[in-house]
RODOTOR-342313 format. One record per residue: residue in one letter; x, y, z of N, C-alpha, C in turn; residue number from 1; chain. Coordinates in steps of 0.02 Angstrom, whole numbers, plus 50000, padded with zeros to 5 digits. Example, Ala and Ser with C-alpha at 12.3 -4.5 7.8 and 13.67 -1.06 7.14 Angstrom:
# RODOTOR-342313
  type   n.xx   n.yy   n.zz  ca.xx  ca.yy  ca.zz   c.xx   c.yy   c.zz  seq  mol
     A  50660  49716  50390  50615  49775  50390  50660  49835  50390    1    A
     S  50642  49888  50354  50684  49947  50357  50645  50002  50394    2    A
This chain:
# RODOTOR-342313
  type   n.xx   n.yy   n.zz  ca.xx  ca.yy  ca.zz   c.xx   c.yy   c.zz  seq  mol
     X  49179  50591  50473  49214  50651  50496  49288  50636  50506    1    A
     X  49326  50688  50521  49403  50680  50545  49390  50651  50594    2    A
     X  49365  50647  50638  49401  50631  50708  49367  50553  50713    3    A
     X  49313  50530  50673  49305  50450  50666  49368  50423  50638    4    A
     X  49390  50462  50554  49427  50451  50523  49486  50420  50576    5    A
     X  49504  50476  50607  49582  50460  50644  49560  50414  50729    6    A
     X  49509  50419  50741  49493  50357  50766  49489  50301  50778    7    A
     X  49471  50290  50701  49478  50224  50650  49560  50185  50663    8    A
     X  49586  50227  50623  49637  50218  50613  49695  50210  50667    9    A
     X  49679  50250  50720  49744  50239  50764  49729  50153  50803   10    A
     X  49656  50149  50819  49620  50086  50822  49653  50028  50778   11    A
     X  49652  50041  50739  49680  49992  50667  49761  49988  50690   12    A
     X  49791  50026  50711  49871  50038  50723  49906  50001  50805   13    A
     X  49840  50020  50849  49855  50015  50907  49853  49919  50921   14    A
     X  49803  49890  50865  49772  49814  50885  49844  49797  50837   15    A
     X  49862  49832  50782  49939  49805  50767  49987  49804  50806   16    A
     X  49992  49847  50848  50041  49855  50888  50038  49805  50958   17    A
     X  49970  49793  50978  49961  49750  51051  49977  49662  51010   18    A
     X  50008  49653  50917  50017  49599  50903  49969  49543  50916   19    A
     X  49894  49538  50932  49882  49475  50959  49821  49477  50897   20    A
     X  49856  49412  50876  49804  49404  50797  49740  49396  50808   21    A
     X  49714  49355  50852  49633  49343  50872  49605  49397  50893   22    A
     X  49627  49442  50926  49587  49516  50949  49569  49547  50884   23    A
     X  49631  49569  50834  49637  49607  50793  49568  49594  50748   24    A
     X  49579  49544  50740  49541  49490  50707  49463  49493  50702   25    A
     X  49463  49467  50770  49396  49498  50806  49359  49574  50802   26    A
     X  49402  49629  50827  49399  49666  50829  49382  49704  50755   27    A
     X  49416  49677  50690  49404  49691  50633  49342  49669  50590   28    A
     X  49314  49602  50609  49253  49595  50579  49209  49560  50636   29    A
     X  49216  49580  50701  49140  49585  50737  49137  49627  50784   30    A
     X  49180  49664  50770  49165  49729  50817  49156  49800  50763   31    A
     X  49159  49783  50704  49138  49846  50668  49181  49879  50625   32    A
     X  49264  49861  50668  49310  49889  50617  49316  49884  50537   33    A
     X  49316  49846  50524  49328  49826  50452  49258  49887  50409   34    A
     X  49207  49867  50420  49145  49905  50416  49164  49996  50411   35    A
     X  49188  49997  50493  49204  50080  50478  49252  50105  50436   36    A
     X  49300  50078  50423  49367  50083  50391  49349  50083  50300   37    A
     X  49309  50046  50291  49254  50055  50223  49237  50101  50214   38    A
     X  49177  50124  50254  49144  50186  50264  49153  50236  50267   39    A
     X  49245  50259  50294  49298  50315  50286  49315  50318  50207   40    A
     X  49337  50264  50203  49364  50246  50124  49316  50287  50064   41    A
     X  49264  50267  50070  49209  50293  50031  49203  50367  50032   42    A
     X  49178  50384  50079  49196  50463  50078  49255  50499  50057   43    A
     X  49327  50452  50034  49386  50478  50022  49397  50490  49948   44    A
     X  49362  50439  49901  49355  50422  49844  49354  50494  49805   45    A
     X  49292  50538  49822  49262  50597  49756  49318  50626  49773   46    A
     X  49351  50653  49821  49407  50680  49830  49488  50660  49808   47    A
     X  49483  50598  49779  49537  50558  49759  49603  50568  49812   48    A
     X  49560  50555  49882  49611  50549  49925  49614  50500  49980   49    A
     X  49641  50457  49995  49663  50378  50001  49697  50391  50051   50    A
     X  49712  50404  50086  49734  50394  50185  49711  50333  50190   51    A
     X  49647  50311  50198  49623  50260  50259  49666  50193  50195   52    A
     X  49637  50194  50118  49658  50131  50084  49740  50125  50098   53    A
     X  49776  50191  50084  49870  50169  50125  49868  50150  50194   54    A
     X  49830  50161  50227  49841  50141  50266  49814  50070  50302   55    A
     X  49776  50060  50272  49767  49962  50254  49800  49930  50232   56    A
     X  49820  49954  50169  49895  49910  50156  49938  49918  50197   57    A
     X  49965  49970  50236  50042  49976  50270  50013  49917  50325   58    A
     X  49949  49916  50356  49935  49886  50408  49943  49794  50388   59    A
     X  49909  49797  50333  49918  49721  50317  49975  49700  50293   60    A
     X  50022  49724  50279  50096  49715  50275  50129  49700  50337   61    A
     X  50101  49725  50399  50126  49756  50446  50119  49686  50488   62    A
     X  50050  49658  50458  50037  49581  50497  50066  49544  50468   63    A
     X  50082  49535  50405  50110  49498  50401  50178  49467  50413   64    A
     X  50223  49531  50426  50276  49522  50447  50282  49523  50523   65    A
     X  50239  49509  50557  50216  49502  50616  50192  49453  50638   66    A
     X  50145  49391  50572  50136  49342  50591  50077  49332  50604   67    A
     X  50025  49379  50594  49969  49381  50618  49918  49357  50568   68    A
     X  49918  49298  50537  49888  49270  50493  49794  49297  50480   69    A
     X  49784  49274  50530  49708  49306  50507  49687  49384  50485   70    A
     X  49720  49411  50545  49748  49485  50528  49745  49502  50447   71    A
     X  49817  49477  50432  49811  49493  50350  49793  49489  50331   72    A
     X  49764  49420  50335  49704  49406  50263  49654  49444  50260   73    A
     X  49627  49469  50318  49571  49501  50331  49574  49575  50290   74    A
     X  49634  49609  50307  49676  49667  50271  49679  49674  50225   75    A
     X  49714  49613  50203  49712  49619  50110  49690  49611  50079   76    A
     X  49601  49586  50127  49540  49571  50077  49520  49635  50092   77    A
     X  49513  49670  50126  49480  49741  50150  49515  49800  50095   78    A
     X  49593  49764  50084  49643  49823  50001  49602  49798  49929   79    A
     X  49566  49758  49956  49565  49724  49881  49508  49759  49856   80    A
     X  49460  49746  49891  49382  49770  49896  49386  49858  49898   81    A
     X  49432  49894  49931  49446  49985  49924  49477  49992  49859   82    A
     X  49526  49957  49873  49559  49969  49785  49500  49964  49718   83    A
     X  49475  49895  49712  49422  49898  49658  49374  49956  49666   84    A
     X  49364  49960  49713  49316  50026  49718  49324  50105  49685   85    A
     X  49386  50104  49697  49403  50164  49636  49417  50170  49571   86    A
     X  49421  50103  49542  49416  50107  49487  49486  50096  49450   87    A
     X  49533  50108  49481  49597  50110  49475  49633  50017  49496   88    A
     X  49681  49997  49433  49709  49962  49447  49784  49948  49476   89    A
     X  49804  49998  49461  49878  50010  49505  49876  50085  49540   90    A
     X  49898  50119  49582  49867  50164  49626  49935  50195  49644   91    A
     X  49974  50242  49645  50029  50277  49661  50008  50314  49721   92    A
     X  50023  50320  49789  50012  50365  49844  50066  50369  49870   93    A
     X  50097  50450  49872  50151  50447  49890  50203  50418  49885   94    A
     X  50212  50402  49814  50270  50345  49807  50252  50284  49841   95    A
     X  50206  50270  49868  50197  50203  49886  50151  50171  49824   96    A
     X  50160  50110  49776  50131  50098  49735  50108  50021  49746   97    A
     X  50000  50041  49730  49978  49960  49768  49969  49936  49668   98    A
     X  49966  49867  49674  49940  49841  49630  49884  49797  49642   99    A
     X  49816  49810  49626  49779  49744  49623  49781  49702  49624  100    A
     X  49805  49659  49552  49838  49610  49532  49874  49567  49589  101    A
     X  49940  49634  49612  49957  49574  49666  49929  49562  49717  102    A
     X  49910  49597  49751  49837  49586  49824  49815  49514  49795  103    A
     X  49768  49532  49737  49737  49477  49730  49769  49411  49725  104    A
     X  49804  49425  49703  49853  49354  49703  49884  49341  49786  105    A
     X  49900  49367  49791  49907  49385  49875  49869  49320  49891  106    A
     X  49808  49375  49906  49736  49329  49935  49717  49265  49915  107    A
     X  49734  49246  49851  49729  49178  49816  49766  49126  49844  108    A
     X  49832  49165  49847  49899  49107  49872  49879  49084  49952  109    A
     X  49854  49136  49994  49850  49101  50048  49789  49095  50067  110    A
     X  49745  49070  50029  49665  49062  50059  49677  48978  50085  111    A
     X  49614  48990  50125  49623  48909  50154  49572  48865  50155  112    A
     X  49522  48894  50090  49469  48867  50074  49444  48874  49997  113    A
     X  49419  48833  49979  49393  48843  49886  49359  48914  49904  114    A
     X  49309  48890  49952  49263  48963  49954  49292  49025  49966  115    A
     X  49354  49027  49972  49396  49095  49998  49416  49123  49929  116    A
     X  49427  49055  49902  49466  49067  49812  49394  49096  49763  117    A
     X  49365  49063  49776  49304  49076  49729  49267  49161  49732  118    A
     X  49276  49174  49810  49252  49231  49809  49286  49286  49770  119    A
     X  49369  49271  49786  49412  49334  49746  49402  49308  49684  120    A
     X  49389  49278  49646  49368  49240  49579  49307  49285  49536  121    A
     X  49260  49266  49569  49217  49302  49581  49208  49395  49586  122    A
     X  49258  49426  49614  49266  49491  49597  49301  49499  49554  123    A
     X  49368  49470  49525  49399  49491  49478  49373  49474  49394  124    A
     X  49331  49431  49403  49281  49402  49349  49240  49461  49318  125    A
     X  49208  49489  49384  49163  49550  49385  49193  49609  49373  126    A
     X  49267  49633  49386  49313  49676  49364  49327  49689  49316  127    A
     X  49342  49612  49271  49373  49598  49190  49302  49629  49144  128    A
     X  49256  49606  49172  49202  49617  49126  49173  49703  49128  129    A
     X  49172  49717  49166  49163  49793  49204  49215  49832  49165  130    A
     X  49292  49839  49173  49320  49889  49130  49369  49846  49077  131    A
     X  49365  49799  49043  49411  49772  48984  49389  49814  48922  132    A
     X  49334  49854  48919  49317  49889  48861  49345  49970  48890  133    A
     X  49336  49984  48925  49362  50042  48955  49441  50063  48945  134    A
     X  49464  49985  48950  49560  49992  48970  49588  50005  48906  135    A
     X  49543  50000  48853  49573  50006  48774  49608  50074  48778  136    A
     X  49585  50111  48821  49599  50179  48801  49605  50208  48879  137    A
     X  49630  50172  48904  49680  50192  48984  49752  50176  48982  138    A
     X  49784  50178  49031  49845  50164  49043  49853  50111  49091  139    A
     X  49910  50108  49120  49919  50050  49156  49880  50046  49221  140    A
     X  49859  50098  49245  49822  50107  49304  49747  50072  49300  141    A
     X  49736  50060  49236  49643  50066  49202  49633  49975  49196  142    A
     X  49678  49929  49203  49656  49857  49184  49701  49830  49235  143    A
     X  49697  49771  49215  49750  49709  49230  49797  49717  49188  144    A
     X  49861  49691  49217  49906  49678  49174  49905  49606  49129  145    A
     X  49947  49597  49079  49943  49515  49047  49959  49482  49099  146    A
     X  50020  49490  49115  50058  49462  49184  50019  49417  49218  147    A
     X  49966  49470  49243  49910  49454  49311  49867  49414  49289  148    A
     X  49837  49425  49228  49792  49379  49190  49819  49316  49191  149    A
     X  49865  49304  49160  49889  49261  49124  49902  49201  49185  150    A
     X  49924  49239  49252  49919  49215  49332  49869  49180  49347  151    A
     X  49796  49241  49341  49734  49189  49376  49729  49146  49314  152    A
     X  49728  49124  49258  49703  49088  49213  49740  49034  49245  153    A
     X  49781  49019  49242  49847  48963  49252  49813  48937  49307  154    A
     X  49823  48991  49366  49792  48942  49446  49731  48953  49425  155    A
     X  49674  48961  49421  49610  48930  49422  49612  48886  49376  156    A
     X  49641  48877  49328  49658  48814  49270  49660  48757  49312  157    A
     X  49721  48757  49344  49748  48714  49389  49718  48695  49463  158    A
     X  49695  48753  49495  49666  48709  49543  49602  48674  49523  159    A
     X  49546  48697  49461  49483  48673  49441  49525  48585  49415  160    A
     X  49569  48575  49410  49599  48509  49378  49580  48474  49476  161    A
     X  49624  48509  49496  49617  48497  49595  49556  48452  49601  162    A
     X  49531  48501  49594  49426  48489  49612  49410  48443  49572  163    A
     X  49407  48448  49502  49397  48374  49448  49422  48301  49475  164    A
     X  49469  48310  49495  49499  48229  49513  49486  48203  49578  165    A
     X  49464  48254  49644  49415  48256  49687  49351  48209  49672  166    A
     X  49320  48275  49629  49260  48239  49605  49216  48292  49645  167    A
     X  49253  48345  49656  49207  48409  49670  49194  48442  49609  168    A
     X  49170  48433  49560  49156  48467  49487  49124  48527  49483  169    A
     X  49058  48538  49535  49034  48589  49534  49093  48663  49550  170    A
     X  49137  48650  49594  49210  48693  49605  49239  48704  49546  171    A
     X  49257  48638  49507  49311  48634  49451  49264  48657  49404  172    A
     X  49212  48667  49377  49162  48696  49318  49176  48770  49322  173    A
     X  49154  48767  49392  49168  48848  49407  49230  48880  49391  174    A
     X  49294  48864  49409  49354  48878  49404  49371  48867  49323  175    A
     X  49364  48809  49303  49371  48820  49220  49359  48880  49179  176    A
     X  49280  48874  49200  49235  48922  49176  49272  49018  49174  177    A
     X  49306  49016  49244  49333  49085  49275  49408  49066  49205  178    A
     X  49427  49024  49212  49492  49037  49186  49505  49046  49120  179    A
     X  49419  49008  49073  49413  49037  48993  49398  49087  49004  180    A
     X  49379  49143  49042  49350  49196  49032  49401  49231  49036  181    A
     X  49479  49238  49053  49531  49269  49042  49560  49250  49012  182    A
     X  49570  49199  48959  49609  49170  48922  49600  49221  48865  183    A
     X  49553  49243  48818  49560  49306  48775  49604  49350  48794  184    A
     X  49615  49365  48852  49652  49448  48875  49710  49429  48899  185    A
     X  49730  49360  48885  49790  49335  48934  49865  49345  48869  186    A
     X  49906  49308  48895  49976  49334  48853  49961  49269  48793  187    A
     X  50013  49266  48737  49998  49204  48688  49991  49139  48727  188    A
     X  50064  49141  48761  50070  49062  48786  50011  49014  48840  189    A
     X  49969  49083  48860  49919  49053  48897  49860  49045  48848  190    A
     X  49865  49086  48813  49835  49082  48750  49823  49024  48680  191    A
     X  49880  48977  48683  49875  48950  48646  49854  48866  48689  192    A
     X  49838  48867  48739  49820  48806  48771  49750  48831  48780  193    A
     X  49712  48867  48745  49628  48874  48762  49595  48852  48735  194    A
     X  49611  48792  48697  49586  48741  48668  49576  48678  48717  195    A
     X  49639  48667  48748  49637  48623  48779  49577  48637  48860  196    A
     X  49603  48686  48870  49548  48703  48942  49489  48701  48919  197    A
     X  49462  48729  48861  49390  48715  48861  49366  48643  48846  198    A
     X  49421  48602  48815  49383  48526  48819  49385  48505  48884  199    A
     X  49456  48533  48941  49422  48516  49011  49366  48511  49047  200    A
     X  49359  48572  49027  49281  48606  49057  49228  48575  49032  201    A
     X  49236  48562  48971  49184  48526  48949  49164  48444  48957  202    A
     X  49220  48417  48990  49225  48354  49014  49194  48359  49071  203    A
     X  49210  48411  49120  49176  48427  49178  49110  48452  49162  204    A
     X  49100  48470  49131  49027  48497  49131  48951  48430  49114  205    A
     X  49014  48371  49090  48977  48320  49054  48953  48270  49128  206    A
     X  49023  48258  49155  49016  48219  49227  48966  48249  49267  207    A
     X  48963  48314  49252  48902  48348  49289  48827  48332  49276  208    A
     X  48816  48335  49221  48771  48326  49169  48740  48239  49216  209    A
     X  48776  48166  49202  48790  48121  49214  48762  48138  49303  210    A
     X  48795  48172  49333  48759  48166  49402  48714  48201  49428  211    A
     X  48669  48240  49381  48608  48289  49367  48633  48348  49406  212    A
     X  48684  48384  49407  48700  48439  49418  48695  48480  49363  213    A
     X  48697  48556  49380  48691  48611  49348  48727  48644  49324  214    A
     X  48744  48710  49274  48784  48755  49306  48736  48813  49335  215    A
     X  48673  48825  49325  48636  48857  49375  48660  48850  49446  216    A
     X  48635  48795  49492  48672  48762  49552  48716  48799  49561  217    A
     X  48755  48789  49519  48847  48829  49532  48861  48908  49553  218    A
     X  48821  48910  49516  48811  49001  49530  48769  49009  49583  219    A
     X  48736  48978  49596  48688  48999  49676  48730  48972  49738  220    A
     X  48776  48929  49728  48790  48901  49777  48863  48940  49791  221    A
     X  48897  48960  49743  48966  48971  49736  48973  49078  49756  222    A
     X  48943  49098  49727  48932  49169  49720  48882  49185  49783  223    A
């Protein structure tokens, strides 16, 4: 209803405003917020009207220039997850214009765990495959850009190298694995080294092999 709706939300405004990142925090994924703020979202969708998603971004902007680290992240995983939901990859509201792409990258740059990386990995994996046949015949709003592609290929390229020399392989298989799967849709120049990444991967996949790991394993453990 309206009056959850604006409930929600002034809630969402007011824990920005009292600045204290651990409440917000708290308050966002164990007290329900994050949850209700979804649940508004959804109902906004058939109507193609987006209040609560602008207003997640203004809010997670809002931490961050505030400092409120967990805050944001929390935020801009909560833009990331509304945004995909409509289907739409760049989103114009009111002259305010979100991009996917960058959220996600967003969220990539400051995760503070493989498992933080893997998960947004993991949705945008599920994204590419979901509308890359669709975007033939959309506009810029309907896919990824090369740009963005060409982005996660590079860092999951690169951090799966991370994990390889670790000797965390089951990570680096995974991440390889994510980063051939955009190398088709990516620009030439990322394009013309997809030779080389897949003998990575396949070096990794061998060391795996060698220590009776899977890539089954990988997917149950990682996803």
């Amino acid at each position: 209803s309206e009056v959850n709706k604006m409930v929600s939300l002034l809630a969402l405004r007011c824990l920005l405003g009292v600045g204290d990142d651990s409440l917000a925090f708290e308050s966002l994924k164990s007290n329900g917020l994050y949850s209700a703020l979804n649940k508004i979202h959804l109902s906004e969708i058939a109507g193609d009207q987006f209040v609560t998603l602008r207003n997640v971004k203004l809010m997670a902007d809002l931490a961050t220039e505030r400092n409120m680290p967990q805050t944001s992240k929390c935020l801009h995983r909560l833009c990331s997850h509304q945004l995909a939901q409509t289907g739409k990859f760049v989103l114009d509201i009111d002259e305010y214009e979100m991009s996917l792409g960058e959220i996600q990258k967003s969220i990539i740059r400051s995760a503070s765990s493989s498992k933080a990386v893997l998960e947004i990995y993991g949705e945008i994996d599920v994204l590419v495959k979901q509308y890359r046949e669709a975007s033939k015949e959309g506009g810029r709003n309907s896919f990824y850009s090369k740009e963005d592609l060409s982005w996660f290929a590079r860092d999951a390229h690169n951090r799966a190298i991370q994990h390889d020399l670790l000797g965390d392989y089951q990570t680096a298989a995974k991440l390889f694995a994510t980063a051939l799967n955009f190398v088709p849709l990516c620009s030439p120049d990322v394009q013309c080294h997809g030779q080389a990444m897949n003998a990575a991967y396949q070096q990794v996949m061998s060391k795996m092999t060698m220590k009776r790991d899977s890539l089954s394993s990988i997917w149950q453990e990682t996803w």
